[in-house]
ZAZA-227331 format. One record per residue: residue in one letter; x, y, z of N, C-alpha, C in turn. Coordinates in steps of 0.001 Angstrom, whole numbers, plus 524288, in hexadecimal, padded with zeros to 5 digits. Example, Ala and Ser with C-alpha at 12.3 -4.5 7.8 and 13.67 -1.06 7.14 Angstrom:
# residues 2
{r A n_px 83386 n_py 7E9C6 n_pz 81E78 ca_px 8300C ca_py 7EE6C ca_pz 81E78 c_px 83390 c_py 7F31C c_pz 81E78} .
{r S n_px 83232 n_py 7F736 n_pz 81BA8 ca_px 83566 ca_py 7FBDC ca_pz 81BE4 c_px 83264 c_py 8001E c_pz 81EBE} .
# end
This chain:
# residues 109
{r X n_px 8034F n_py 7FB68 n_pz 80000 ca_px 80000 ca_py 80000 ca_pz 80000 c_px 80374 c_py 804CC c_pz 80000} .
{r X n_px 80239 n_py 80870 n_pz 7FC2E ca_px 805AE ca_py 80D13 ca_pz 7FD51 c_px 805D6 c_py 810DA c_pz 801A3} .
{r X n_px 808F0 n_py 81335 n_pz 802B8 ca_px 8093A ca_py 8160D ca_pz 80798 c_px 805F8 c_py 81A6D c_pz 806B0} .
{r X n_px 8028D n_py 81C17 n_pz 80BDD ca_px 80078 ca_py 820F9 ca_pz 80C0D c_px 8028E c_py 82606 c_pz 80A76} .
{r X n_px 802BB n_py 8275E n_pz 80707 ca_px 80486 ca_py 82B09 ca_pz 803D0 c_px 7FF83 c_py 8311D c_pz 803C1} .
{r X n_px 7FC3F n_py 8307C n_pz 805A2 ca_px 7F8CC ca_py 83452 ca_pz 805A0 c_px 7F488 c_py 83514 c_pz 80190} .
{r X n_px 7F2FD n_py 83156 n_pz 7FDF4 ca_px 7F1C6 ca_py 82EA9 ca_pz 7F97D c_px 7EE6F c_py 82A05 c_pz 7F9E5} .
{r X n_px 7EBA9 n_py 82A61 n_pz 7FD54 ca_px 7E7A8 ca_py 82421 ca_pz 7FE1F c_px 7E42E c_py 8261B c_pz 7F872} .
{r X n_px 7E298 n_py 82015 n_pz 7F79D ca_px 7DF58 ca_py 81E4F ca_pz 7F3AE c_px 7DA90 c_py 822E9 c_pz 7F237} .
{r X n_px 7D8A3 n_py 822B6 n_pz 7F85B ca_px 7D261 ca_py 82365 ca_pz 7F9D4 c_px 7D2C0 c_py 82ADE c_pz 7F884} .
{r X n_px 7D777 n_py 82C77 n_pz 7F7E2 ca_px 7D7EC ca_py 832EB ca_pz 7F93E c_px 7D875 c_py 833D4 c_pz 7F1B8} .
{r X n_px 7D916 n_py 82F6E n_pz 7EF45 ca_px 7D9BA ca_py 83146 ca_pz 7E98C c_px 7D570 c_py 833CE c_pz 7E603} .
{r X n_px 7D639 n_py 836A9 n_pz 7E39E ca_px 7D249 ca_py 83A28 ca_pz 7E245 c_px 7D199 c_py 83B13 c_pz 7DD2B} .
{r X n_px 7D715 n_py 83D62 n_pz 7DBAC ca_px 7D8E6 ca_py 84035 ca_pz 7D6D0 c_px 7DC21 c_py 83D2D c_pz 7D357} .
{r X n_px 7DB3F n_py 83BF5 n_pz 7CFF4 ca_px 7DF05 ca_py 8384C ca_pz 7CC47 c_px 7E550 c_py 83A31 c_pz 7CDC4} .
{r X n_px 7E5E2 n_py 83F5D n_pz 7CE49 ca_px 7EA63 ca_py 8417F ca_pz 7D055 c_px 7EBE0 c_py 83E20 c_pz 7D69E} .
{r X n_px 7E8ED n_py 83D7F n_pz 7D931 ca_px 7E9F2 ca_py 83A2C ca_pz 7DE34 c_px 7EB0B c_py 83596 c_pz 7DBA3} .
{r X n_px 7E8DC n_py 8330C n_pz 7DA2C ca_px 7E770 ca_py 82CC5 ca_pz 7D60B c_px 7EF60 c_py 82DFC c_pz 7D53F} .
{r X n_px 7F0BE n_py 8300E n_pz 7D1A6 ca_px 7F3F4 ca_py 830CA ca_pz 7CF15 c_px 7FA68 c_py 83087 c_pz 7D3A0} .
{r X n_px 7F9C6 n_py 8352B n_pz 7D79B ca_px 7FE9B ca_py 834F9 ca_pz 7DA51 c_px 7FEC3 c_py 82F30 c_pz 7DDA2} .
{r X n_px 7F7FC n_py 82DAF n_pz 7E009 ca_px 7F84D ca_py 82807 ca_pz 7E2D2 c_px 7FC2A c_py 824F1 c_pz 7E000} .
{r X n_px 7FAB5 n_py 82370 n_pz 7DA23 ca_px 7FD8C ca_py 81FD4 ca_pz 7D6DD c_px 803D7 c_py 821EE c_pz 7D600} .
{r X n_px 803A6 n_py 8263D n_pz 7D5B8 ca_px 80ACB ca_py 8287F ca_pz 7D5F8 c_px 80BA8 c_py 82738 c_pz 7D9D4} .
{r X n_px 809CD n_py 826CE n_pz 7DF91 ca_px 80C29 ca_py 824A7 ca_pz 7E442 c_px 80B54 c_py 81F69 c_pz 7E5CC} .
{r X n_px 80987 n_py 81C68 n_pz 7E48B ca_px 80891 ca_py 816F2 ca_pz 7E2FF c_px 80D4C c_py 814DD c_pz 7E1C3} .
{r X n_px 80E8F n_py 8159B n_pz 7DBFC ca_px 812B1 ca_py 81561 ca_pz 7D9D1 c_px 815EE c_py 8171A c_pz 7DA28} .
{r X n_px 818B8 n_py 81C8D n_pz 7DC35 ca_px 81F0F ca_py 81F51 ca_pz 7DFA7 c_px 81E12 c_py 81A61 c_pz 7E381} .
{r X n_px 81A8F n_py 8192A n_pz 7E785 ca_px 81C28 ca_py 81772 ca_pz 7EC17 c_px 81C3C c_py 81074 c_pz 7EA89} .
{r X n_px 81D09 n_py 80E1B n_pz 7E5D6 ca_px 81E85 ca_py 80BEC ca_pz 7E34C c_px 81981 c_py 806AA c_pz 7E540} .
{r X n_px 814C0 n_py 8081B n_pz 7E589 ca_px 80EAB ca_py 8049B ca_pz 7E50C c_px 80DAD c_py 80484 c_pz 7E020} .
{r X n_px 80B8A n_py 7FEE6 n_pz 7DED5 ca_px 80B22 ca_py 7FDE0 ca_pz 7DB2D c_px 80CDA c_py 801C1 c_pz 7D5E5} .
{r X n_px 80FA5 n_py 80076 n_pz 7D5C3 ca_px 811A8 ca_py 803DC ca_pz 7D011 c_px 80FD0 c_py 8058B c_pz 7CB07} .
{r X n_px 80B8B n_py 7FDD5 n_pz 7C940 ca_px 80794 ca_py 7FF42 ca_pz 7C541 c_px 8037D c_py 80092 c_pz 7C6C7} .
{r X n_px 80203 n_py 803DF n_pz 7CB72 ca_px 7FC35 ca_py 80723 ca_pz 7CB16 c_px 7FDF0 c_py 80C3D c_pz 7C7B6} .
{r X n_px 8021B n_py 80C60 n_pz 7C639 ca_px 80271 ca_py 81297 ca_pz 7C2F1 c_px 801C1 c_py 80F86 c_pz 7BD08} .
{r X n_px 80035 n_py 80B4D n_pz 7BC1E ca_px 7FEC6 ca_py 80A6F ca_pz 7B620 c_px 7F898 c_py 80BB1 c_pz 7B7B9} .
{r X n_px 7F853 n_py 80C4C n_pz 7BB54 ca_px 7F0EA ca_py 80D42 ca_pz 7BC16 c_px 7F057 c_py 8132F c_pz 7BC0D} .
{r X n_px 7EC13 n_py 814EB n_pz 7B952 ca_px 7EC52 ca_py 81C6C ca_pz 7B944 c_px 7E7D9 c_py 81CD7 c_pz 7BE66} .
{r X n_px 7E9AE n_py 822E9 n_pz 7BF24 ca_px 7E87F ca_py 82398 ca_pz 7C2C7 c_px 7E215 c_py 82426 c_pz 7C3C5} .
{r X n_px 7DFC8 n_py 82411 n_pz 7BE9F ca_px 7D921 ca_py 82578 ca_pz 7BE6C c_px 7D9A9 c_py 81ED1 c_pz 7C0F9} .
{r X n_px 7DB47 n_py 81A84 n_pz 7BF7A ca_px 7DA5D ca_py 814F1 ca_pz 7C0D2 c_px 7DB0A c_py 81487 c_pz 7C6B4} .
{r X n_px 7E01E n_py 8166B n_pz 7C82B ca_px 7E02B ca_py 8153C ca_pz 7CCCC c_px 7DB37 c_py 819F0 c_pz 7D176} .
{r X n_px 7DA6F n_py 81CC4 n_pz 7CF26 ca_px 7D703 ca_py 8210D ca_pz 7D164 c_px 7D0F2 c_py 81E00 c_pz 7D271} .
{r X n_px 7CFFB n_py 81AA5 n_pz 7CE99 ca_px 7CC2A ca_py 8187A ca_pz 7CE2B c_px 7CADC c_py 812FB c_pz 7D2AA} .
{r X n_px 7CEAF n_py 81343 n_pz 7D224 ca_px 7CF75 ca_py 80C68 ca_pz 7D4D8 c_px 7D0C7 c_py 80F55 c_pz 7DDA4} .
{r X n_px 7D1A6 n_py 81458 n_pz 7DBA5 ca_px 7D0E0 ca_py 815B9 ca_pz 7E2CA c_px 7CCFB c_py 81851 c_pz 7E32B} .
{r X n_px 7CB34 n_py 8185B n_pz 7DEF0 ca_px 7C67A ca_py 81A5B ca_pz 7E13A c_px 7BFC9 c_py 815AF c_pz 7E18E} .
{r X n_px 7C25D n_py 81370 n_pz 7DFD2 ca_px 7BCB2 ca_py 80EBF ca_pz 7E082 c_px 7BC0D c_py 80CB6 c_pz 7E6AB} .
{r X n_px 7B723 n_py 80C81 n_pz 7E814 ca_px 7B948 ca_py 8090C ca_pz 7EEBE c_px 7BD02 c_py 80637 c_pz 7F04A} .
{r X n_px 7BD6D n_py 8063E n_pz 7F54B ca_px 7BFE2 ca_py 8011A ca_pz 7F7BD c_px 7BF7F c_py 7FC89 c_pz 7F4D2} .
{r X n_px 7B91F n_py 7FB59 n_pz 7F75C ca_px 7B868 ca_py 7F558 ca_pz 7F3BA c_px 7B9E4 c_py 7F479 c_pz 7F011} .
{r X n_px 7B917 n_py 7F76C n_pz 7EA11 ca_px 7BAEA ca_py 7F79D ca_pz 7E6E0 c_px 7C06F c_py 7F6F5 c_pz 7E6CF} .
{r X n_px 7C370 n_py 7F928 n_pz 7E94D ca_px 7C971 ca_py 7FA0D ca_pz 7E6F2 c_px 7CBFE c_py 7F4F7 c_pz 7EB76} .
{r X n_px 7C6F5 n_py 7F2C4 n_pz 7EED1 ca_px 7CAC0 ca_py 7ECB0 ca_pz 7F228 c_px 7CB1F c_py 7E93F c_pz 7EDB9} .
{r X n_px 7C5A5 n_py 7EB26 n_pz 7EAF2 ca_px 7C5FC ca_py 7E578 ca_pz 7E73E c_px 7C7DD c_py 7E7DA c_pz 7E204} .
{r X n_px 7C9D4 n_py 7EC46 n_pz 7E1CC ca_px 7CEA4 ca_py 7EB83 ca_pz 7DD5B c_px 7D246 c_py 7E9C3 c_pz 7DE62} .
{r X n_px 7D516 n_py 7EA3C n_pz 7E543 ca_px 7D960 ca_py 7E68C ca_pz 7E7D8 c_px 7DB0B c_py 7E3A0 c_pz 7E60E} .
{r X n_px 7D3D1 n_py 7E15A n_pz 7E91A ca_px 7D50A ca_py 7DA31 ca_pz 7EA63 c_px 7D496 c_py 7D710 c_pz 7E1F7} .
{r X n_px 7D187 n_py 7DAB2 n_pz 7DEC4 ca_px 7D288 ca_py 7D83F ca_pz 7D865 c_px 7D9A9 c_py 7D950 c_pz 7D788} .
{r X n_px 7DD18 n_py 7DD47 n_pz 7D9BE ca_px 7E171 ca_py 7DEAE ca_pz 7D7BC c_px 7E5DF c_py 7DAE6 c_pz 7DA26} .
{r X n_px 7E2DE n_py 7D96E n_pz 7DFD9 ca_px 7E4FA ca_py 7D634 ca_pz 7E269 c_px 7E4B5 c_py 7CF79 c_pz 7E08C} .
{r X n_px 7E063 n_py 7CDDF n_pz 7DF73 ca_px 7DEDD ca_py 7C958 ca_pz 7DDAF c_px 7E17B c_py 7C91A c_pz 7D890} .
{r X n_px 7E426 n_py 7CB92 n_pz 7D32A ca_px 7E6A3 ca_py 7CC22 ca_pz 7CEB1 c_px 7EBF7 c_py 7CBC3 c_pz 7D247} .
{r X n_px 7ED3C n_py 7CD6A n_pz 7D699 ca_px 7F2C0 ca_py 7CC3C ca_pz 7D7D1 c_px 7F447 c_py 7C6CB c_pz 7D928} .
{r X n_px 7EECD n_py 7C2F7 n_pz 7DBBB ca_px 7F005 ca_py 7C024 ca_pz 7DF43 c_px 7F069 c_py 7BB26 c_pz 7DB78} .
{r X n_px 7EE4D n_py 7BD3A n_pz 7D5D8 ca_px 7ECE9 ca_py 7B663 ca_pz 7D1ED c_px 7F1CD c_py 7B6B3 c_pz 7D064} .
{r X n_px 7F5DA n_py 7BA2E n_pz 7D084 ca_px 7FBC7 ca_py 7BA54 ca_pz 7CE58 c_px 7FF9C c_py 7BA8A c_pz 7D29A} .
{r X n_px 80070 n_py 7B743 n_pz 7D7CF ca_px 802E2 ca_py 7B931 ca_pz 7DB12 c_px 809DE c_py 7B84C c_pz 7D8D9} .
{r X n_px 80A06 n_py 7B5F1 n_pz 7D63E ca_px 80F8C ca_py 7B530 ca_pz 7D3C1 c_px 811A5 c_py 7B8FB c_pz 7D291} .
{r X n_px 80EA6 n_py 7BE37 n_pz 7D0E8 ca_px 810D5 ca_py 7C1E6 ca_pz 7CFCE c_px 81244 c_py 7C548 c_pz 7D6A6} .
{r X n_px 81182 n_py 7C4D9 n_pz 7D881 ca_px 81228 ca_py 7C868 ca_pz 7DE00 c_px 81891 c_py 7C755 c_pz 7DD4D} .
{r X n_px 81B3A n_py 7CB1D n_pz 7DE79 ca_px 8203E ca_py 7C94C ca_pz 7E078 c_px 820BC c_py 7C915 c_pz 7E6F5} .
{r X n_px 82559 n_py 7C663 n_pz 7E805 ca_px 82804 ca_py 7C22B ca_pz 7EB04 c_px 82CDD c_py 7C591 c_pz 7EB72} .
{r X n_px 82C5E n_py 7C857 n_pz 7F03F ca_px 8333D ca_py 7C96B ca_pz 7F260 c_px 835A6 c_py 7C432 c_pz 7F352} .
{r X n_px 83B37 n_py 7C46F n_pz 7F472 ca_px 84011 ca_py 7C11E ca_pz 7F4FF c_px 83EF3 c_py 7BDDD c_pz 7FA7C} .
{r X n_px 83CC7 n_py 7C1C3 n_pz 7FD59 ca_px 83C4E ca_py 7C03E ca_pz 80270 c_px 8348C c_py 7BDA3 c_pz 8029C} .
{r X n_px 832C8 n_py 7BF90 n_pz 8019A ca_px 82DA1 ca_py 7BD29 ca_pz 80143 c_px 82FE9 c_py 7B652 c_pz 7FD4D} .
{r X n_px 83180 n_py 7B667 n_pz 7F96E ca_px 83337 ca_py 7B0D9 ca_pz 7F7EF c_px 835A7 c_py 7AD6D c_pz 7FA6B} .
{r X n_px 83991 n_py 7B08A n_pz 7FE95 ca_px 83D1B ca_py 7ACE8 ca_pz 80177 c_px 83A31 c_py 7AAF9 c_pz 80548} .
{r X n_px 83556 n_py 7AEF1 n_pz 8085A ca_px 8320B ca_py 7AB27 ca_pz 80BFE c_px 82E79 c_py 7A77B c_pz 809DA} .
{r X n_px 829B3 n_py 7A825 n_pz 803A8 ca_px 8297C ca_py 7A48D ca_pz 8019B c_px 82CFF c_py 79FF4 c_pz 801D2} .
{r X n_px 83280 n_py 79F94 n_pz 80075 ca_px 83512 ca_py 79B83 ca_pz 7FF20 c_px 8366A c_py 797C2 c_pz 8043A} .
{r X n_px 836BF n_py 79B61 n_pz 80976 ca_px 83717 ca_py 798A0 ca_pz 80EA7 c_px 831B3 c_py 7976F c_pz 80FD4} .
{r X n_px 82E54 n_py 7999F n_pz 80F41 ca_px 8291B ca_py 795DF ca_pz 81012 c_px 82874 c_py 791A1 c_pz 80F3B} .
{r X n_px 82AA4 n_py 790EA n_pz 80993 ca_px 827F7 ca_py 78CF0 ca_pz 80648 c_px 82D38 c_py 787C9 c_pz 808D3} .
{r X n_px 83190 n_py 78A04 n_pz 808D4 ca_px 834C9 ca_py 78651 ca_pz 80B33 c_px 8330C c_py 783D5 c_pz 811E7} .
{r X n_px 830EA n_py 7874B n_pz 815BD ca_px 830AE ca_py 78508 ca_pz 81792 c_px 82C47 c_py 780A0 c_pz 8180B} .
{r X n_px 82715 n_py 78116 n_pz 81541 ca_px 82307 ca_py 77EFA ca_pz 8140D c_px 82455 c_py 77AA8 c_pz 81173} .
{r X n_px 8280A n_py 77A00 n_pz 80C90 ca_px 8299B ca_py 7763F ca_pz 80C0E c_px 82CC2 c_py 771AB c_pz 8105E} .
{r X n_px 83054 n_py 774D2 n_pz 8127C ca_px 83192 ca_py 77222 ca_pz 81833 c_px 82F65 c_py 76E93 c_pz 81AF3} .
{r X n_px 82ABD n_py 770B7 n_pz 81BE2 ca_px 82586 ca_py 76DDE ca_pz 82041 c_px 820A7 c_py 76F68 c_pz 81E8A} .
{r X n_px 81EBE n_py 76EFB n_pz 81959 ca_px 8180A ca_py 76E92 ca_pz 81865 c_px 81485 c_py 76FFD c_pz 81C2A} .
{r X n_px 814D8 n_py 76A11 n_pz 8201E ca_px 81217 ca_py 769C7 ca_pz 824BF c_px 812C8 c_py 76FBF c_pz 827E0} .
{r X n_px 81760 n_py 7719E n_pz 82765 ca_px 816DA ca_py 777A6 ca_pz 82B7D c_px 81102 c_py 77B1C c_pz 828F6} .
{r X n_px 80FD2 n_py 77C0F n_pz 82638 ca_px 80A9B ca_py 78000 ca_pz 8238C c_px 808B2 c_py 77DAB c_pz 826A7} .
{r X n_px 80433 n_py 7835B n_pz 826A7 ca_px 7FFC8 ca_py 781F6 ca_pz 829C2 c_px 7FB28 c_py 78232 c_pz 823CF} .
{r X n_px 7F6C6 n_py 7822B n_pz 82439 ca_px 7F35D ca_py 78374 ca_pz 82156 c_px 7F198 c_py 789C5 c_pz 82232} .
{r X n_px 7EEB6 n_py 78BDF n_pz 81D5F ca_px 7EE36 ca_py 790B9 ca_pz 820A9 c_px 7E769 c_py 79081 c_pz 823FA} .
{r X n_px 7E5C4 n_py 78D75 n_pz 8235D ca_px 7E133 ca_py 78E3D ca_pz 827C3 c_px 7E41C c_py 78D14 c_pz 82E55} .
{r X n_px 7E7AF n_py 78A66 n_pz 82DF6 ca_px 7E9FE ca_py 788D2 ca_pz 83286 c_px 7ED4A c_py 78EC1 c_pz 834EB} .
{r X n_px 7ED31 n_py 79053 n_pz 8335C ca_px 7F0B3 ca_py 795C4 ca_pz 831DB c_px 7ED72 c_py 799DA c_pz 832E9} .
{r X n_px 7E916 n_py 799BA n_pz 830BF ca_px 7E579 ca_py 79F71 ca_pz 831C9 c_px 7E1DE c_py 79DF4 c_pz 836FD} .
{r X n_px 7E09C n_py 79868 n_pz 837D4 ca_px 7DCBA ca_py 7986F ca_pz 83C06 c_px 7E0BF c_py 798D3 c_pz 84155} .
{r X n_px 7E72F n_py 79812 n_pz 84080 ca_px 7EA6E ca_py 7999F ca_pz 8439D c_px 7EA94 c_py 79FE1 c_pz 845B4} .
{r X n_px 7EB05 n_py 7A245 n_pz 840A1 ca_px 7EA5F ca_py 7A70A ca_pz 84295 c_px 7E49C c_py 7AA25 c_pz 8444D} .
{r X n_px 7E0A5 n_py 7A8F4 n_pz 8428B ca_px 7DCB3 ca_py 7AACB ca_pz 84383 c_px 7D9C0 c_py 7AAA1 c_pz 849A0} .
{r X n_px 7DD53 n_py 7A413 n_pz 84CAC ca_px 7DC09 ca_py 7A376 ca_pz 850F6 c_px 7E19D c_py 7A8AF c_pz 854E7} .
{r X n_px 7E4CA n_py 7A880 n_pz 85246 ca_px 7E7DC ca_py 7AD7A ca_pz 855AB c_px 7E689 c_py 7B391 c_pz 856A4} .
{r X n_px 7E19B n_py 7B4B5 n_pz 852DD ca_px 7E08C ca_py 7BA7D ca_pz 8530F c_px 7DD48 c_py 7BAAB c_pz 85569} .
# end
């Protein structure tokens, strides 16, 4: 999420607001291709409701999630992948299931 910059969504008005949001979007180096989007588009899309713009999210989100191959993978996020999987190979039997797992935690709160 970008930093409070003085620029919330909800205060945009003027395609000129529309416009510096997306110049500061992009200086503060967020998503980079919202500047292939013009600013009447993005003006449009803050200004529709909440509801509306969760479930542009959760559609923008759901197009991310059928391709997760594309997400990148720091060095260090792979290396704990790679010790996971080693130690699981190790001892199978160590996993738990995850219902065994959530009704664990659900009885601690």
């Amino acid at each position: 999420m970008p930093p409070d910059n003085g620029m919330q969504p909800k205060a945009l008005h003027a395609a000129a607001d529309v416009e510096r949001y997306a110049y500061r979007l992009h200086r503060d180096g967020y998503r980079r291709k919202l500047l292939t989007m013009s600013p009447t588009q993005l003006e449009e899309i803050l200004s529709v409701s909440v509801e509306e713009r969760i479930q542009l999210v959760e559609a923008v989100w759901d197009s991310i999630a059928q391709h997760p191959e594309s997400l990148p993978v720091t060095e260090a996020q792979r290396k704990e992948l790679d010790r996971r999987l080693a130690d699981h190979l190790k001892d199978p039997q160590a996993a738990r299931p995850w219902s065994q797992v959530r009704d664990s935690l659900a009885r601690k709160k």
